[in-house]
C-alpha positions in Angstrom: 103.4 96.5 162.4 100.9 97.3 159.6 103.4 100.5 158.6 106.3 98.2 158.8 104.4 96.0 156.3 103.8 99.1 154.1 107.5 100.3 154.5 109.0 97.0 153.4 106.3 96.7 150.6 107.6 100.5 149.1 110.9 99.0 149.4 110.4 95.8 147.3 108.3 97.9 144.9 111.0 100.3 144.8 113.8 98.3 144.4 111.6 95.7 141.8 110.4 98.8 139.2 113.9 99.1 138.0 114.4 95.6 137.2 111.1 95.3 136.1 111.2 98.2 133.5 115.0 97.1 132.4 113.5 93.3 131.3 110.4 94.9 129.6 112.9 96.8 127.7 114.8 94.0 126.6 111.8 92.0 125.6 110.5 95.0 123.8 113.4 94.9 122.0 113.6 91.5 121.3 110.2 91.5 119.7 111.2 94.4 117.5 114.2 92.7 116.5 112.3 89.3 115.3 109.5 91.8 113.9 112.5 93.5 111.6 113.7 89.7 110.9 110.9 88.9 109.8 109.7 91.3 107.7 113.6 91.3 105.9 112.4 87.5 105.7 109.3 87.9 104.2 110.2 91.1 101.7 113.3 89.0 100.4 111.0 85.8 99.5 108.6 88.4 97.9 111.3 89.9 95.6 113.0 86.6 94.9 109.4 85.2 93.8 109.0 88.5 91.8 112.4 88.0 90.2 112.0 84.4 89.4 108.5 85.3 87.9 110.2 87.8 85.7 112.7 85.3 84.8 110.7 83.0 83.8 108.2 85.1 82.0 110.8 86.9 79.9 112.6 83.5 78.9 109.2 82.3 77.3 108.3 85.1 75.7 112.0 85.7 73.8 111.0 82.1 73.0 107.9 82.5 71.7 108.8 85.7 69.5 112.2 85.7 68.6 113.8 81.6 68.8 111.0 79.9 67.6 111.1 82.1 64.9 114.9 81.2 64.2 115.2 78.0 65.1 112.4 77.7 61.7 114.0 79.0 59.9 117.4 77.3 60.5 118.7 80.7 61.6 119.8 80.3 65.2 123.3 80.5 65.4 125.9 82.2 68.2 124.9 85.6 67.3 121.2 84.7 67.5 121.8 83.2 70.6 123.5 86.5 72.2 120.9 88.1 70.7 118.3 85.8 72.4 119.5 86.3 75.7 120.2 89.9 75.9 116.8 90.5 74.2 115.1 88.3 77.4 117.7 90.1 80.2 116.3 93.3 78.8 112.7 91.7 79.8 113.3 90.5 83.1 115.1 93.9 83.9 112.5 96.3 82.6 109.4 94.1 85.0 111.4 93.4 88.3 110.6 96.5 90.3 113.3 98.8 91.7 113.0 97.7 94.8 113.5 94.2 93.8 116.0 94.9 91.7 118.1 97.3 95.1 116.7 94.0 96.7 118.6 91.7 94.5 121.6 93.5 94.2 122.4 94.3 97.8 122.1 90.9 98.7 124.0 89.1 95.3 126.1 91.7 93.5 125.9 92.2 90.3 122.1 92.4 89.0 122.9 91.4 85.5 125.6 88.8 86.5 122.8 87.1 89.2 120.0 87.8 86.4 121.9 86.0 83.2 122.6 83.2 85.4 119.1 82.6 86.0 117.9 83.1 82.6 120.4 80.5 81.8 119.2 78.3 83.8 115.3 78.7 83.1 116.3 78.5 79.3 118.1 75.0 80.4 114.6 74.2 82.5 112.0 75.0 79.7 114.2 73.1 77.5 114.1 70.2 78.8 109.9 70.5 79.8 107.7 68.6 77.7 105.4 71.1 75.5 101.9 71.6 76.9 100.6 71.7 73.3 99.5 69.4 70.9 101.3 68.7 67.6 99.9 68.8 64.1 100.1 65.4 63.0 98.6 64.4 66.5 95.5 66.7 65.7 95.2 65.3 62.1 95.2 61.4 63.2 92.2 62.3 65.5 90.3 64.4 62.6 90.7 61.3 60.7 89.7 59.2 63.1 86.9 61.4 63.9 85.8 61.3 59.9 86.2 57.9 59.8 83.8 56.9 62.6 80.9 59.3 61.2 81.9 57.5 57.9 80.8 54.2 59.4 78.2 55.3 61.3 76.8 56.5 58.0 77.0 52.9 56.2 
C-alpha cells in the first residue's frame, strides 16, 4: 500500500510540475510586463516634468532679457514678438535632454510644433500671474512713511 501511495504521489507530482511551471511563467511575465509599464509610466512623467520645467524656465528668461526690454521701450511689435518666441523655443530646445526630447517626439510628433504650443501657453500663464515683486512707488510710500515716523519720534 505504502508504494501505491508513493506511485500515485510521482504521478500527481508529475502531472502537477508542468502546470505548475506554465503558471509561474505567466506570472513571471505578468510582473515583467507591469514592471516595463511602469517604468514607461514613470520615465514619461519625468520627461514631461523636465520639458514643462524647460518651458517655463526659458519663457521667463526671454522675458526678463529681451521683452521687458521692448515692451520699455515701446518697441514690441509683431516682429519682436516672432523674435521673442523663437528666441525662448531656442531655450527650451537647447536644456530638454535628448532623451526627453526622442521622449517627446515619439509620443506627440512634432517637437517644435508640441514645444511652441506650450510656450504659448506659459507666455499666456505668466501673463496673467501677479508679479512677485514690489513696485517703485510702493517702496517709496513706505520710505516715507518710514522718515516720517523717525521724524516724529524726533519731536
Amino acid at each position: 500500500m505504502q508504494e501505491f501511495l508513493k506511485d500515485i504521489l510521482m504521478v500527481v507530482i508529475t502531472a502537477a510540475v508542468p502546470v505548475l511551471t506554465a503558471y509561474i511563467v505567466v506570472l513571471i511575465r505578468k510582473v515583467g510586463e507591469n514592471a516595463v509599464a511602469n517604468t514607461e509610466s514613470v520615465k514619461a512623467k519625468v520627461y514631461i516634468t523636465e520639458a514643462t520645467e524647460a518651458i517655463a524656465a526659458a519663457v521667463a528668461a526671454t522675458n526678463q532679457t529681451y521683452v521687458d526690454a521692448l515692451k520699455n521701450a515701446g518697441k514690441f511689435d509683431v516682429e519682436a514678438q516672432k523674435q521673442a518666441a523663437e528666441k525662448a523655443l531656442t531655450a527650451c530646445l537647447s536644456s530638454i535632454s535628448p532623451a526627453a526630447l526622442r521622449f517627446i517626439d515619439s509620443a506627440y510628433g512634432d517637437i517644435k510644433e508640441y514645444l511652441t504650443t506650450r510656450i504659448e501657453a506659459e507666455v499666456r500663464k505668466q501673463k496673467n500671474e501677479a508679479p512677485l515683486m514690489l513696485s517703485a512707488p510702493v517702496f517709496g510710500e513706505l520710505v516715507s512713511s518710514a522718515e516720517t515716523t523717525v521724524e516724529k519720534m524726533e519731536e
